[in-house]
N, C-alpha and C positions, 0 to 999 in steps of 0.2 A: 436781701440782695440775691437775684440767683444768679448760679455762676456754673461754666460748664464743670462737668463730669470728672473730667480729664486734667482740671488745673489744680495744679499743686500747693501747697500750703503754703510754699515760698512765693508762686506766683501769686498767689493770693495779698498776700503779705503788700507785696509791691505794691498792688493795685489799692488797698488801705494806706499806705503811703501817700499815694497821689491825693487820695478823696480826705486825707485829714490832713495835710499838705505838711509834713513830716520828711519834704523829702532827700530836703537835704542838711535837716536840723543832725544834730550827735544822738537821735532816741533810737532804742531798738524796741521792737516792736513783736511781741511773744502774742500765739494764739491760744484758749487755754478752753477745755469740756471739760465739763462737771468737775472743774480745780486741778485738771491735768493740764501740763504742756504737751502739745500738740507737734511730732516731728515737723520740719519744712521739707522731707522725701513723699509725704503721702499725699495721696489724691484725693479731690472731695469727696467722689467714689465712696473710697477706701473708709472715711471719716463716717460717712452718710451712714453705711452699711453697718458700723461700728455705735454709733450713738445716736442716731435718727431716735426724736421724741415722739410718743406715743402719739402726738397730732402732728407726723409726720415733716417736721421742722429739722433741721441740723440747729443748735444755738451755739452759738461760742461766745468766748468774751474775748478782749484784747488787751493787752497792757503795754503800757510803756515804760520802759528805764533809760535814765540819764546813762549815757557812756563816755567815755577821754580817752584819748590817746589816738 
């Protein structure tokens, strides 16, 4: 998926909400590079420049947990 420059980890976030239709279930939804959590203040920018793969890729993975209350 590319996504601009400028959007945030949380906006990101949102937008994986929509496309795995999560959006108004009780799951939270964590971004995670090479087994890290990923803040939701930074920017793909920020991310890219930080962990871009040597074939020029960002990869993430995403997870989901159950939440209450």
């Amino acid at each position: 998926m590319l996504l601009p420059r400028n959007l945030t980890v949380g906006g990101f976030i949102k937008l994986l909400r929509v496309k795995l239709d999560v959006r108004y279930s009780s799951k939270a939804i964590f971004l995670l590079i090479n087994g890290n959590f990923v803040r939701n203040d930074l920017d793909i920018q920020t991310l890219y420049s930080m962990y871009a793969d040597e074939d020029g890729c960002l990869y993430m993975t995403y997870m989901e947990q159950d939440v209450f209350g």
